[in-house]
C-alpha positions as CSV (number, residue, x, y, z in Angstrom):
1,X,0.0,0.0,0.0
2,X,2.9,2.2,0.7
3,X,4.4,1.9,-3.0
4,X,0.9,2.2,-4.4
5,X,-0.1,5.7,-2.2
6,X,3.5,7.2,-2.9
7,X,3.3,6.3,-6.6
8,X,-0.3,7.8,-7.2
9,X,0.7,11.2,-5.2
10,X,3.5,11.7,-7.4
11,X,1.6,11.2,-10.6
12,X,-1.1,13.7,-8.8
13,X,1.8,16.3,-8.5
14,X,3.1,14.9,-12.0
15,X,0.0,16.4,-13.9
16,X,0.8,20.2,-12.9
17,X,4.8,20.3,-12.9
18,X,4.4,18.5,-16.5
19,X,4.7,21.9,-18.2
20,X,7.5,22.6,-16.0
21,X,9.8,19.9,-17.0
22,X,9.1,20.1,-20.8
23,X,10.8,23.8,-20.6
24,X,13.4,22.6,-17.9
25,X,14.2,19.8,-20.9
26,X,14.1,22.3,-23.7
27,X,16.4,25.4,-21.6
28,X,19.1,22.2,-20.8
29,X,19.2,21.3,-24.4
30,X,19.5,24.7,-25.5
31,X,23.2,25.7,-27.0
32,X,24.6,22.1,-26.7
33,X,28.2,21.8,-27.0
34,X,28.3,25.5,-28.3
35,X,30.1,28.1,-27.4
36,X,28.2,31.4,-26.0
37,X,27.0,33.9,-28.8
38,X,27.1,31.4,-31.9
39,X,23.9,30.0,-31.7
40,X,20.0,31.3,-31.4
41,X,18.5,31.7,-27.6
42,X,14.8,31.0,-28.5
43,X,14.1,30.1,-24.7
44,X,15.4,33.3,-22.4
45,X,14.0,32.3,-19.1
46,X,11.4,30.3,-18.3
47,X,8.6,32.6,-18.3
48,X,9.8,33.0,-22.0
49,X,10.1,29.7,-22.5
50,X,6.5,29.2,-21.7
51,X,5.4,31.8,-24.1
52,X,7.2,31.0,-26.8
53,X,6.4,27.1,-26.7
54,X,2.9,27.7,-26.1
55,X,2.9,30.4,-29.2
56,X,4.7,28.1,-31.9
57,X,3.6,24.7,-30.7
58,X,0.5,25.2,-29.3
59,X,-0.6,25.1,-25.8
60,X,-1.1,21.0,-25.5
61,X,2.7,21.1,-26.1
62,X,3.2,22.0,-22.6
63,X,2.3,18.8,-21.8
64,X,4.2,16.9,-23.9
65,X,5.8,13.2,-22.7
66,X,2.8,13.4,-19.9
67,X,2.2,9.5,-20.8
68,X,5.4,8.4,-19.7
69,X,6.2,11.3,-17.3
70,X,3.2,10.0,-15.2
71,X,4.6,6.6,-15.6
72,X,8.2,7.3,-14.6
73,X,6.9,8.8,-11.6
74,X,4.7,5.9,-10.5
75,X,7.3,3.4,-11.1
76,X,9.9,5.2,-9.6
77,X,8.6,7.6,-6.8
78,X,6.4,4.4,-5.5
79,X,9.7,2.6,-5.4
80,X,11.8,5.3,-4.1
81,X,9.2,7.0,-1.7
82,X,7.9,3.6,-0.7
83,X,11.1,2.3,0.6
84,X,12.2,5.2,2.2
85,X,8.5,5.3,4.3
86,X,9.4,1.8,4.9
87,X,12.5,2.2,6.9
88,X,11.5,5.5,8.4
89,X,8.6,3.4,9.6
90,X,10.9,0.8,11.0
91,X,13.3,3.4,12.9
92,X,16.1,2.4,10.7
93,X,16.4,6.5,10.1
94,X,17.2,7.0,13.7
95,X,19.7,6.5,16.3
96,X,19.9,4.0,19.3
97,X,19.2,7.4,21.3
98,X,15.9,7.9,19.0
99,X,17.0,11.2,17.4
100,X,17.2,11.8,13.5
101,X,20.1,10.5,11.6
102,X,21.0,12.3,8.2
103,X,23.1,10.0,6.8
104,X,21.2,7.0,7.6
105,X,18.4,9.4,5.6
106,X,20.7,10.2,3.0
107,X,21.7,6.4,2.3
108,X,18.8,4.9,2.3
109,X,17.4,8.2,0.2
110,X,20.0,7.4,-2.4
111,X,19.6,3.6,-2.0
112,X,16.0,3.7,-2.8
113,X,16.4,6.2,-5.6
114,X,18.8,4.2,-7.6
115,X,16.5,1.4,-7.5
116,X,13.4,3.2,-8.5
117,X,14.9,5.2,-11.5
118,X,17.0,2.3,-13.0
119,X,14.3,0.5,-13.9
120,X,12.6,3.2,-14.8
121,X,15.2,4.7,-17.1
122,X,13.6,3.5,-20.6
123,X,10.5,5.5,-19.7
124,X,12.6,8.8,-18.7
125,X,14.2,8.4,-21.6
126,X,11.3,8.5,-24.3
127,X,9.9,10.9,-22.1
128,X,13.0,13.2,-22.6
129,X,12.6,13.0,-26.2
130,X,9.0,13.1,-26.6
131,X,9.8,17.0,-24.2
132,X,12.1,17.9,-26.8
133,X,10.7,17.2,-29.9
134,X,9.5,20.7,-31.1
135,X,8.7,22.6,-34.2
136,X,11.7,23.4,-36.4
137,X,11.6,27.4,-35.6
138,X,12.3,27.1,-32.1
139,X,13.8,23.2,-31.7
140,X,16.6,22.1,-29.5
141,X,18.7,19.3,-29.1
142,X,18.6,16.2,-31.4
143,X,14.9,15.9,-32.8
144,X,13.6,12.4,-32.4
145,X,10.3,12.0,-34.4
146,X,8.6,9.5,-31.8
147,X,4.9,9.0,-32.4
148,X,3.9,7.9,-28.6
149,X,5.7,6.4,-26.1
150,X,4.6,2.8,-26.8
151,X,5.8,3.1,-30.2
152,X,9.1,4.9,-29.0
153,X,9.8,2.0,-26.4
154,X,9.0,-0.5,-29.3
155,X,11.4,0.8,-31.6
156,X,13.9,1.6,-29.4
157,X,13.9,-2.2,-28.1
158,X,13.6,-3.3,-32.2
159,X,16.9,-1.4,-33.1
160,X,18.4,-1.8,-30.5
161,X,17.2,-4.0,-27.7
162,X,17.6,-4.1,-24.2
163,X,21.2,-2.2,-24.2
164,X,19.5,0.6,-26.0
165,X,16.1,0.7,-23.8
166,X,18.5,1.4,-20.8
167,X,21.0,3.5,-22.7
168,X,22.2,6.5,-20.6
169,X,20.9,4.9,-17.6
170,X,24.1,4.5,-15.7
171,X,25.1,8.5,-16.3
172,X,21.3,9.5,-15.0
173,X,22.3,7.4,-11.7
174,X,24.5,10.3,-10.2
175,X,21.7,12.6,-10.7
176,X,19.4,10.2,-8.9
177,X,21.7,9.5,-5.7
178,X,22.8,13.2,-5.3
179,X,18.7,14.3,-5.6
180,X,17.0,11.9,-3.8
181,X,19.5,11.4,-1.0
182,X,19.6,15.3,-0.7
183,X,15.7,15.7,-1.2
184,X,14.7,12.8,1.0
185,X,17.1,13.8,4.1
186,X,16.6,17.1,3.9
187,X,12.7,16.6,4.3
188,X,13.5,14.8,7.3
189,X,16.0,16.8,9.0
190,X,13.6,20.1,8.3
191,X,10.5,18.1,9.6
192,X,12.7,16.9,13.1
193,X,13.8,20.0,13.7
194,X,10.4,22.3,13.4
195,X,9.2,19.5,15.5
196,X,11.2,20.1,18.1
197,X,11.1,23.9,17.6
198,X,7.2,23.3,18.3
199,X,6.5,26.2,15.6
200,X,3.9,24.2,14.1
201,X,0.9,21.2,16.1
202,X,3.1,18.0,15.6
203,X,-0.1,17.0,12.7
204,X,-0.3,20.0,10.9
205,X,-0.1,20.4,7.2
206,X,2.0,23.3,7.7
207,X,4.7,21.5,9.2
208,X,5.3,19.2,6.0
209,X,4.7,21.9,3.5
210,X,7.7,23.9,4.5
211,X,10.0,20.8,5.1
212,X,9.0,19.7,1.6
213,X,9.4,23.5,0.0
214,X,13.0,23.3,1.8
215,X,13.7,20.1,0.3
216,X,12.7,21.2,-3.3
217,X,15.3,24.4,-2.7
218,X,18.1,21.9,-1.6
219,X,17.7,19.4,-4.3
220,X,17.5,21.8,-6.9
221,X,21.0,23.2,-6.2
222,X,22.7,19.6,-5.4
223,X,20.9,18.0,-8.6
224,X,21.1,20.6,-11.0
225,X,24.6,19.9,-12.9
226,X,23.5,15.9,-13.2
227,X,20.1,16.6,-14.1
228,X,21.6,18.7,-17.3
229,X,24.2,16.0,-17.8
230,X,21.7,13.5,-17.9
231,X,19.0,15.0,-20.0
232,X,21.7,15.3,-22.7
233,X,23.1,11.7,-22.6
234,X,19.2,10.9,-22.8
235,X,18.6,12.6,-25.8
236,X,22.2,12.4,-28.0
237,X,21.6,10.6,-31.5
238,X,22.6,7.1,-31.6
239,X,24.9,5.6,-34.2
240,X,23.7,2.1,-35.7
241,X,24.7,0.1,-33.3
242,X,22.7,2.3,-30.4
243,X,25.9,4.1,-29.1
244,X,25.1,7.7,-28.1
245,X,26.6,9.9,-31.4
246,X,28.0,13.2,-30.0
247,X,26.4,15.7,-32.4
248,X,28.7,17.9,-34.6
249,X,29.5,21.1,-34.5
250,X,31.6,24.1,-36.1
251,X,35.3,24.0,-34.2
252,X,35.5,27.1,-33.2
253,X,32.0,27.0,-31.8
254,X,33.1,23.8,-29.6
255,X,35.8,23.6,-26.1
256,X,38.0,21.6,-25.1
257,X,35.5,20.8,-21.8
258,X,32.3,21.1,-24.0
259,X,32.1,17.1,-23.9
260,X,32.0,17.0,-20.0
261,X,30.5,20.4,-19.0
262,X,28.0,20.7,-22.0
263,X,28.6,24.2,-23.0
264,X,31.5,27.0,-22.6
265,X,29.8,29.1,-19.9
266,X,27.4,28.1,-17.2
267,X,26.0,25.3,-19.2
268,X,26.3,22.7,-16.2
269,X,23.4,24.9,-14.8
270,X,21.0,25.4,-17.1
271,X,17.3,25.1,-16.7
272,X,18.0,25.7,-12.7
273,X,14.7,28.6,-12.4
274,X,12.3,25.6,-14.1
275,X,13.9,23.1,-12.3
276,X,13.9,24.9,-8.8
277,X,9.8,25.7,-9.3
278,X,9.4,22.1,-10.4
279,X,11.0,19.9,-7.3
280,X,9.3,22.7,-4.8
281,X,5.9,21.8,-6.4
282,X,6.8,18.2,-6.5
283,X,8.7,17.9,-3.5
284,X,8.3,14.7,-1.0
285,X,5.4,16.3,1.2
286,X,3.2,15.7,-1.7
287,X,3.6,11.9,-0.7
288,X,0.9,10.9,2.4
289,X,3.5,8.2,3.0
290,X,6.1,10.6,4.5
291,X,3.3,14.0,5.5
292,X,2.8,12.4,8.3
293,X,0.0,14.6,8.6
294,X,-4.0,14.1,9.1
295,X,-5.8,14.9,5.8
C-alpha cells in the first residue's frame, strides 16, 4: 500500500509540474556543445520559455511526454518513496538514542532512488525526447520524431534492444543518488527540527509543506549539474549500433571541456529557475507516506 499511495501522489503532482519539465528539458538542451553567442537563444527564461512554446507549438505542447512522465513517476517515486517510508517506519532512520540521523536518511534516500529510477530509465528516456521534440523554428537538441511512447519503447527495443532501452541509464544514476538522498534527508531533517522547535501542532499540514518547499530548494541546487548532464546523454543521436553519437558542431563554436560540461559558460546549470519551481511543487510532502500529517 505504501508503493501504491506514494506512486499515485507523485503522478497527482506529476500532472501540474508536467509543463515545468518540458521547458526545464528544452532550456538544458538549449546551446549544446556550443560556445556562447554562436547559436539562437529561442528560450530566455522560463517565463519566455513558456510563451514562446505555447505560441509556436500550441498550448497541448506543454504537456508533452505526460504519458510516460506519469509513468516514470509511478514506477519510480512508488519505489523510491515507498522504501524510504518503509524504513522510516521501521526506525532504521534514527539513532539508538531515537534522534534523526541524516546520513542513515541520505543512504537509504540514495539507495532507494537508484532502485526506483534504473528501472525506470527506458520511460525517462522516451519521455526526454518526446519534451524535446519541437517545431523546427524554435527546436533544440537532437529531434527524435517519436509518435507515442509505446511506439518509441518498441522501436527503441527493435533497433536496439535491451542495451539501447536502458541506454544513458548508468550516467542518469548520479543525478538520482545526489537528488534523492539530498531531497529525502533534507525533508526529514527540516520536519525533526520544526518539530522540536514546536512552531507548528506535531499533525499539521504546515509542518510538511515547509520541510517539503526546503527540500525542493536543496535538491534543486545539489541536482542541477547531473540533471543537465543527464538529459543530454538521454537525448544524444545514436549511431547504428545504439551508441550515443556526439552531435557535430563548427570547431571554433566547440571547447576543449564542451564534452564533459556541456557548453562554454554556465551550461552545467542550465534550466536551474524551471527546475527549482518544479522539485518545490513536487517535492516529497506531496507523498501521504512521508506527510505524516491528518488529511
Amino acid at each position: 500500500m505504501d508503493f501504491l499511495m506514494s506512486g499515485l501522489a507523485a503522478c497527482g503532482a506529476c500532472v501540474f509540474t508536467n509543463p515545468l519539465e518540458v521547458v526545464k528539458t528544452r532550456m538544458q538542451l538549449q546551446g549544446e556543445l556550443q560556445a556562447p553567442g554562436t547559436y539562437q537563444r529561442h528560450y530566455r527564461n522560463v517565463f519566455h520559455a513558456f510563451i514562446t512554446i505555447g505560441k509556436v507549438d500550441g498550448l497541448a505542447a506543454l504537456q508533452k511526454g505526460l504519458a510516460p512522465a506519469l509513468l516514470y513517476q509511478f514506477l519510480m517515486n512508488g519505489i523510491r518513496l515507498g522504501t524510504y517510508g518503509l524504513a522510516e517506519a521501521g526506525g532504521y532512520l534514527h539513532t539508538a538514542e531515537g534522534t534523526h540521523s541524516p546520513s542513515r536518511s541520505a543512504a537509504a534516500g540514495a539507495m532507494a532512488g537508484v532502485m526506483g529510477a534504473y528501472l525506470g530509465s527506458p520511460i525517462y528516456m522516451v519521455k526526454t525526447h518526446l519534451q524535446a521534440q519541437a517545431a523546427s523554428e524554435i527546436a533544440v537538441g537532437h529531434q527524435y520524431k517519436h509518435q507515442g511512447t509505446f511506439q518509441a519503447l518498441t522501436e527503441i527495443g527493435q533497433k536496439h534492444g535491451l542495451v539501447g532501452l536502458w541506454r544513458g541509464a548508468l550516467g542518469g544514476l548520479p543525478r538520482v543518488i545526489v537528488g534523492s538522498s539530498t531531497q529525502l534527508c533534507t525533508f526529514s531533517s527540516t520536519k525533526d527540527l520544526l518539530s522540536q522547535w514546536e512552531i507548528f501542532p506535531p499533525q499539521s499540514w504546515k509542518l510538511a509543506l515547509v520541510a517539503a518547499m526546503m527540500s525542493g530548494i536543496a535538491v534543486v541546487l545539489a541536482m542541477a549539474p547531473f540533471d543537465v548532464a543527464c538529459t543530454r546523454l538521454y537525448n544524444q543521436p545514436t549511431d547504428a549500433q545504439g551508441k550515443n553519437r556526439v552531435p557535430k558542431f563548427s570547431a571554433t563554436s566547440c571547447s576543449a571541456s564542451a564534452p564533459l560540461l556541456g557548453t562554454k559558460d554556465v551550461g552545467i546549470m542550465k534550466g536551474q529557475t524551471g527546475h527549482q519551481l518544479f522539485k518545490v511543487t513536487q517535492a516529497p510532502g506531496c507523498s501521504p507516506i512521508l506527510l505524516g500529517t491528518q488529511s
